[in-house]
C-alpha positions as CSV (number, residue, x, y, z in Angstrom):
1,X,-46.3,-26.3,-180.5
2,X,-48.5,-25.2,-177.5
3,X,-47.9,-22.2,-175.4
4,X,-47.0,-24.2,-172.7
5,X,-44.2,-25.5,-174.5
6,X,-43.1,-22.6,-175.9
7,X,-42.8,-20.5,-172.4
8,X,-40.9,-24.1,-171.3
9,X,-38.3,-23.3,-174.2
10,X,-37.9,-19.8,-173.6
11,X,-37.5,-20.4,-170.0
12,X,-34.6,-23.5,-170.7
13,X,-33.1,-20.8,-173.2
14,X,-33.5,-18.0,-170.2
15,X,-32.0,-20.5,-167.7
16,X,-29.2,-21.7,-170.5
17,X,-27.8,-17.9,-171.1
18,X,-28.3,-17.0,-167.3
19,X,-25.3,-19.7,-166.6
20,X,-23.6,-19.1,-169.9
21,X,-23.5,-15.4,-168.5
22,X,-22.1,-16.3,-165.1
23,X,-19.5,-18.6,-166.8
24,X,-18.5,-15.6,-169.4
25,X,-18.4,-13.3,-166.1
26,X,-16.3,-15.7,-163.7
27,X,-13.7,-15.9,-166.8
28,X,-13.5,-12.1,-167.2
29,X,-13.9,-10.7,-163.8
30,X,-10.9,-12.5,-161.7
31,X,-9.2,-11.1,-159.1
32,X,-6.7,-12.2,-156.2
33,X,-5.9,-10.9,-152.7
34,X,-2.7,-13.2,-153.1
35,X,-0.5,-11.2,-154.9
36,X,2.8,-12.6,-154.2
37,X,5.6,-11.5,-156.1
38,X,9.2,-13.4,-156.1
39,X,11.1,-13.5,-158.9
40,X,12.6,-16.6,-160.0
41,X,16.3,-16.8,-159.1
42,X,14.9,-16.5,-155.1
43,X,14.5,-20.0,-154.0
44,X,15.0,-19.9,-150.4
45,X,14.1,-18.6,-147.4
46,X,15.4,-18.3,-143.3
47,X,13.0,-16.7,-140.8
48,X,15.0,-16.0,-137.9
49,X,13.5,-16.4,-134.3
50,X,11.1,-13.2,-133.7
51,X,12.8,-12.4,-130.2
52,X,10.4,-10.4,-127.8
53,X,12.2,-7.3,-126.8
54,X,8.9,-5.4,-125.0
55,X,8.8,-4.5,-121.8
56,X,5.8,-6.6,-121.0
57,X,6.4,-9.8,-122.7
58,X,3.1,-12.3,-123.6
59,X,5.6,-15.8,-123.3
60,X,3.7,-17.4,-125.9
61,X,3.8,-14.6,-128.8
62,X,7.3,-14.9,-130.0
63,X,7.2,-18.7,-130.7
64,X,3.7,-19.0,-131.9
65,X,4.5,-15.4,-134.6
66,X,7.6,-17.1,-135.8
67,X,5.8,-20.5,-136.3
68,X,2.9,-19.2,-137.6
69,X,5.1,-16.8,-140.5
70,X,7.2,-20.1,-141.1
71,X,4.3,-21.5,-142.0
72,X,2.8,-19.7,-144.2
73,X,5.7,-18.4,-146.2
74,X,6.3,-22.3,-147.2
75,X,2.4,-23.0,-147.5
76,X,1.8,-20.1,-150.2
77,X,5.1,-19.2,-151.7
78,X,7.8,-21.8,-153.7
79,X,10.4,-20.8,-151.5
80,X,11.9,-24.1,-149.4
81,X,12.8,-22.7,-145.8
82,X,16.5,-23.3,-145.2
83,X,18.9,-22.6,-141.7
84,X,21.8,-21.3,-144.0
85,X,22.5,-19.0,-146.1
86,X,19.3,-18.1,-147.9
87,X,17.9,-15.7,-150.6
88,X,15.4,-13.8,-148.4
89,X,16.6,-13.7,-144.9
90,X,14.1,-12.1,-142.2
91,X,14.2,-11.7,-138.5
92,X,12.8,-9.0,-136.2
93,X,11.7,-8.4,-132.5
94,X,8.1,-7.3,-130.8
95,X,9.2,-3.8,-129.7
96,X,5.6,-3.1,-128.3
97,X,3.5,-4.7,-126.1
98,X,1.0,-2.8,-124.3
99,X,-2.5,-1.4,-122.8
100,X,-4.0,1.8,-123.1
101,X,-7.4,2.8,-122.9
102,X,-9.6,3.2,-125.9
103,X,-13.1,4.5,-124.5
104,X,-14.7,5.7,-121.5
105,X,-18.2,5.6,-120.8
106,X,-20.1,7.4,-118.0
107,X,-16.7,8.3,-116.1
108,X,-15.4,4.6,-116.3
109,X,-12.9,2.7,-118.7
110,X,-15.6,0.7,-121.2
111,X,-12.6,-0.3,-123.3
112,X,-8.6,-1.1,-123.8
113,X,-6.5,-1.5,-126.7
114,X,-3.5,-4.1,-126.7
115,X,-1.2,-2.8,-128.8
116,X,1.7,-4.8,-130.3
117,X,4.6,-3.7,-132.6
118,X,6.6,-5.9,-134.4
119,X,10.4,-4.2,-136.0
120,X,11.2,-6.9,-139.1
121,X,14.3,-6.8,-140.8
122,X,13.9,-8.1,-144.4
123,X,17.2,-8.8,-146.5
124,X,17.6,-9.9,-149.6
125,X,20.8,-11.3,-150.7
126,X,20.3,-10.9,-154.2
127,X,19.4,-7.4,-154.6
128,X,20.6,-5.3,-151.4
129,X,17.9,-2.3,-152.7
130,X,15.3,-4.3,-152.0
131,X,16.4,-4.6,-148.2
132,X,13.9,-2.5,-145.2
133,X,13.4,-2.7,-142.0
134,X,10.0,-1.9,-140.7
135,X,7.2,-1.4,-138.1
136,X,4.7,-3.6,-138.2
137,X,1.4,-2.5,-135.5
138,X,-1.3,-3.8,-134.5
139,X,-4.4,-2.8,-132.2
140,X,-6.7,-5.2,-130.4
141,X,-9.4,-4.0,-128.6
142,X,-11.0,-5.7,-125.5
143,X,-13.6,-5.2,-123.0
144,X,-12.4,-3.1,-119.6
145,X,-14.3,-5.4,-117.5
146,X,-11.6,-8.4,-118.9
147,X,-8.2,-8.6,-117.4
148,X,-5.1,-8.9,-119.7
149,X,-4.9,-12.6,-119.4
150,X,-8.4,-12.9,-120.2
151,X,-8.1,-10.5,-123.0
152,X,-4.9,-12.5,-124.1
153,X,-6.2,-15.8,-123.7
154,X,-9.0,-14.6,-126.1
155,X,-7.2,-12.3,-128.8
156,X,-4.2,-14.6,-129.1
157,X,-5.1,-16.1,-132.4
158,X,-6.3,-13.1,-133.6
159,X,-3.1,-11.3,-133.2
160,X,-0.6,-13.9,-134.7
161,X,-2.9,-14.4,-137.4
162,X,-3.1,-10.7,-138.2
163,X,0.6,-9.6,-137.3
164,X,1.5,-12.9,-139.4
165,X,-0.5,-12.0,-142.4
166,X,0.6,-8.3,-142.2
167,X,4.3,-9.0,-142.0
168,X,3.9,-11.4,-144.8
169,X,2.0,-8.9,-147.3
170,X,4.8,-6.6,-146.9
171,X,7.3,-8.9,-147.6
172,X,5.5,-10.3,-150.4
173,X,2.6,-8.5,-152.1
174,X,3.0,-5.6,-154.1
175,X,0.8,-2.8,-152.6
């Protein structure tokens, strides 16, 4: 054999253990974010309208929260979403809706917060220990030069995504 041919081999042998190596490591080294935990007798599921008990009330939050929890209980758990009696009933209300103001910058207001609290009431009809009631907050910041509706208009996904994925890994995950 030439040298040519040899450094050829050695690099296909190089090239062949790099992947091998990043197989062996994808195999070893899993993880999940996901950590749902159910056990198997629960099998359903009601989520109650999130009623919107603040004083200043965003019209749009309630619906599009309770929606957007619907959602993705059924999309990443087992449990079927029923309106009767079910295994894991929850329901809540937003208890906070607000501004305050974050930051100040030469005597002025640079930034606000909107700051939303959601109160959820998680029962479980097969094991009444594992009923709570909690606080669920949240803290958007925004631009002082932006008026609420503007801030709204622009945070709104951002908040039902986040207060949706936050009430959910309580209810769910483990940590």
């Amino acid at each position: 054999m030439t040298l040519k041919t040899d450094r050829s081999l050695l690099s296909l042998k190089h090239f062949v253990l790099l992947i091998l190596s990043g197989i062996f490591m994808q195999g070893t080294c899993r993880y999940s974010l996901k950590d749902v935990s159910i056990p198997p007798e629960i099998k359903t599921v009601r989520v109650f309208f999130i009623e919107n008990k603040a004083r200043y009330i965003n019209p749009q939050l309630s619906p599009k929260l309770t929606d957007k929890l619907r959602q993705k209980i059924v999309n990443q758990t087992r449990l079927s979403q029923t309106n009767n009696d079910a295994d894991y009933e929850i329901s809540g209300y937003i208890s906070d809706y607000s501004v305050n103001t974050s930051g100040i910058s030469q005597q002025q207001v640079a930034s606000n917060n909107l700051n939303v609290t959601v109160h959820i009431i998680f029962r479980n009809r097969q094991d009444e220990k594992k009923n709570f009631e909690a606080d669920i907050t949240r803290n958007f910041p925004f631009s002082a030069s932006k008026s609420l509706s503007q801030a709204e208009a622009e945070l709104n996904d951002q908040m039902i995504t986040n207060l949706t994925d936050e009430i959910f890994n309580r209810i769910f995950s483990n940590w």
